[in-house]
C-alpha positions as CSV (number, residue, x, y, z in Angstrom):
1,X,-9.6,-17.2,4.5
2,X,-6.6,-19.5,5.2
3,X,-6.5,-22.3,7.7
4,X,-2.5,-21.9,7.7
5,X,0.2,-19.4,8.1
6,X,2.1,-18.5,5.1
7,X,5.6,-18.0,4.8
8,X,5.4,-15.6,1.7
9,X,7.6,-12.7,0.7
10,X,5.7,-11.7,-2.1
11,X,2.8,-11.0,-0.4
12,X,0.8,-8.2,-1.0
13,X,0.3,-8.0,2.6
14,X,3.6,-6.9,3.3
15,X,3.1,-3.9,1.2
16,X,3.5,-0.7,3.5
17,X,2.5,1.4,1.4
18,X,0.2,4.2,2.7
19,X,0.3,2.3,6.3
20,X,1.0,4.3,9.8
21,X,4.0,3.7,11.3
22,X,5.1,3.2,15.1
23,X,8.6,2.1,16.7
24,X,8.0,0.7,19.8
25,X,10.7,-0.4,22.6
26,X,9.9,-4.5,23.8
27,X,8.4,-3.2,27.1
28,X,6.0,-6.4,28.4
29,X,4.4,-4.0,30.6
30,X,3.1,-1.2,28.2
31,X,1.6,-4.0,25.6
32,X,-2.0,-3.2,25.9
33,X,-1.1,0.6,25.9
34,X,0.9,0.2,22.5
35,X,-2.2,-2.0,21.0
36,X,-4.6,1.1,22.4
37,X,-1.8,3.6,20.9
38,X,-2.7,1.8,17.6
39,X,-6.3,0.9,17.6
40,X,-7.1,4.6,18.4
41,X,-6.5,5.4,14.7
42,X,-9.7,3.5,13.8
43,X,-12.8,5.0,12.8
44,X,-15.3,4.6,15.8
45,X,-17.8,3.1,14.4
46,X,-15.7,0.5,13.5
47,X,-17.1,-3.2,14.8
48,X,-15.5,-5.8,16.6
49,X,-12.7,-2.9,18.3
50,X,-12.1,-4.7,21.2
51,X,-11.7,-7.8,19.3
52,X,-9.5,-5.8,17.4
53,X,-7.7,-4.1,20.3
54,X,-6.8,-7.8,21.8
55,X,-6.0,-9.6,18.5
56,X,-2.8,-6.1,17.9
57,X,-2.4,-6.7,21.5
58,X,-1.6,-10.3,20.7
59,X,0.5,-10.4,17.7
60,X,2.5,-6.8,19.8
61,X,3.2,-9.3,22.7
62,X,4.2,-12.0,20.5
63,X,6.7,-10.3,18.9
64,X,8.6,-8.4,22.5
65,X,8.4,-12.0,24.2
66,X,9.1,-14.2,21.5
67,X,11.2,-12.4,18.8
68,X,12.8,-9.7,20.9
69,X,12.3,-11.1,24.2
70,X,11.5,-8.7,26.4
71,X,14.8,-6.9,25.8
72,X,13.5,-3.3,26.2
73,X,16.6,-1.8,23.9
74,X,15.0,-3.9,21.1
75,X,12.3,-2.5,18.7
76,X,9.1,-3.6,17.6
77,X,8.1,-1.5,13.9
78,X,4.6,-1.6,13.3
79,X,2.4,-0.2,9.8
80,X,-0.7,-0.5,10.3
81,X,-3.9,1.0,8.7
82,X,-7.5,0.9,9.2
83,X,-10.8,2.1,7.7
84,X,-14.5,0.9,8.1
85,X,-14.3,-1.8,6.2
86,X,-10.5,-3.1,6.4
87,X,-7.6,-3.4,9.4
88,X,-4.2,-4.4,8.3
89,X,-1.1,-4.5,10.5
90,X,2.5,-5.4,9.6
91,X,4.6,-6.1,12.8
92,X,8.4,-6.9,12.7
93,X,10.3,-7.6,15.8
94,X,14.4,-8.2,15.8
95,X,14.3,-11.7,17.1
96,X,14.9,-14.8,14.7
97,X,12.4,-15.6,13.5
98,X,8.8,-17.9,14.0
99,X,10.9,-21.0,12.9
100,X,8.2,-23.5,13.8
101,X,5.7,-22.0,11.1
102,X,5.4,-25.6,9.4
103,X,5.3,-27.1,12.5
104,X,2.4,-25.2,13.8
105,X,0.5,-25.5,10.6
106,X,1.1,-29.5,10.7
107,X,-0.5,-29.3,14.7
108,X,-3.0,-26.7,13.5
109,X,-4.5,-29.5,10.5
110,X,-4.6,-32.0,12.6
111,X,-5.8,-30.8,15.9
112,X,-8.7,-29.1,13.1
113,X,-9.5,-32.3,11.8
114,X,-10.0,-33.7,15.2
115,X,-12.7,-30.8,15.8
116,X,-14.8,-31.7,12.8
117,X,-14.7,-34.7,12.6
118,X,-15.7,-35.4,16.3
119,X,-12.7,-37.2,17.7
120,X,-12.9,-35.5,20.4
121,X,-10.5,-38.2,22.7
122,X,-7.6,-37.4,20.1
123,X,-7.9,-33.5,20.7
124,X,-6.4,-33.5,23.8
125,X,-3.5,-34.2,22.1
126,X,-4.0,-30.8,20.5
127,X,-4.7,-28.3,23.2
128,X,-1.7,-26.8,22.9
129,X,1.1,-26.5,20.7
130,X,4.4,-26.0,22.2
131,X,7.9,-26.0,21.2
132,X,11.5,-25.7,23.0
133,X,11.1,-21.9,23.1
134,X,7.6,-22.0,24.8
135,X,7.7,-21.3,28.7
136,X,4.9,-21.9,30.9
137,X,2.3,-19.7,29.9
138,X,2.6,-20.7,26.3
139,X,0.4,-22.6,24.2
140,X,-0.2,-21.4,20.9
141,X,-3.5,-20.7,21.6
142,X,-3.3,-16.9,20.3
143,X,-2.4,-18.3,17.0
144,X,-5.7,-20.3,16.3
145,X,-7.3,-16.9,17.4
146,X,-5.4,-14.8,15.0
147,X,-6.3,-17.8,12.0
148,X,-9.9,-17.1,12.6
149,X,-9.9,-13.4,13.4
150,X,-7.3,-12.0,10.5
151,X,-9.8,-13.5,7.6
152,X,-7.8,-11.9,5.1
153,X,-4.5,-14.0,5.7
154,X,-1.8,-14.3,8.2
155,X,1.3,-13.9,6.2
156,X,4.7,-14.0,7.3
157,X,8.0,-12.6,5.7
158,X,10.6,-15.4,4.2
159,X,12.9,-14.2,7.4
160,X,10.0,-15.4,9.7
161,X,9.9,-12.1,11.6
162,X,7.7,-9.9,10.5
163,X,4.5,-10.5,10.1
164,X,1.2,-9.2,8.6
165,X,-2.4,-9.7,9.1
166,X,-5.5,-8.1,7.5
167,X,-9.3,-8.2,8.6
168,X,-12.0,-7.4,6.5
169,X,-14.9,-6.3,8.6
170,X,-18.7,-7.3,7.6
171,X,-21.1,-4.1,6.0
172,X,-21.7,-1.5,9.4
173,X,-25.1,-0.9,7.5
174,X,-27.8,-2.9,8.7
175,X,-28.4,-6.9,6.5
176,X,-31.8,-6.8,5.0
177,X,-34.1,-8.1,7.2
178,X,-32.5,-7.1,10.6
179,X,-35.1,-5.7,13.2
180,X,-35.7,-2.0,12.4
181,X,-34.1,-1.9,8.7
């Protein structure tokens, strides 16, 4: 798993080969819908789905405030795929772009090193990142989610707007030793 955001063309994760595919208009309002729209398509007995509902939910509402904000004629192209033991979602918006990639990963590093190693005074430098694009309700806080959740990379295309995430979900069979196995 990566502690950063790549900025990375090349990517295999940007292959859409194979992958669903939904054209969504940038309507705030019918996020959660669209990230339910999506989700649906994974096997039940997938784990973590409403971790997983709420992390497409996420990167959907990133990209109709922040690339296309909120302007409902603009689309939002999602290819996504899951199965039981993989999710991957590519989601590109019309907008210009996450510009302040290295800039996040710069606060991410050092707001990380803070956490372990204790310095817990300097973190409150780090509580949120923000740039001249954030508004009030911003903080980048969804990003440090997405690091941890997507533990098969975050990966972003070269033009900074469109991105693509993959999870790789833990065995659904019961781990040796577990009550009852």
């Amino acid at each position: 798993m990566s502690n950063e955001i790549v900025v990375d063309d090349g990517s295999p994760l940007l292959d859409r080969e194979g992958m669903l595919y939904k054209e969504l208009p940038s309507d705030f309002r019918q996020i959660r819908y669209f990230a339910l729209l999506l989700v649906q398509a994974a096997p039940p007995e997938t784990r973590e789905l409403n971790l997983l509902e709420q992390q497409v939910s996420e990167i959907i509402k990133n990209a109709v405030k922040h690339g296309n904000r909120c302007q409902i004629e603009k689309k939002v192209r999602v290819w996504y795929s899951f199965s039981r033991s993989v999710a991957r979602l590519i989601v590109q918006d019309e907008g210009p772009g996450f510009l302040e990639i290295d800039r996040w990963n710069e606060f991410n590093r050092k707001r990380t090193a803070c956490l372990t190693e204790s310095r817990f005074d300097e973190l409150a430098s780090y509580v949120s990142f923000r740039s001249e694009a954030s508004d009030d309700s911003d903080g980048g806080n969804a990003m440090f989610a997405a690091l941890e959740y997507w533990n098969g990379g975050v990966v972003f295309s070269g033009s900074r707007n469109c991105v693509a995430v993959m999870k790789r979900f833990a065995s659904n069979h019961r781990e040796v030793g577990e009550e009852g196995a």
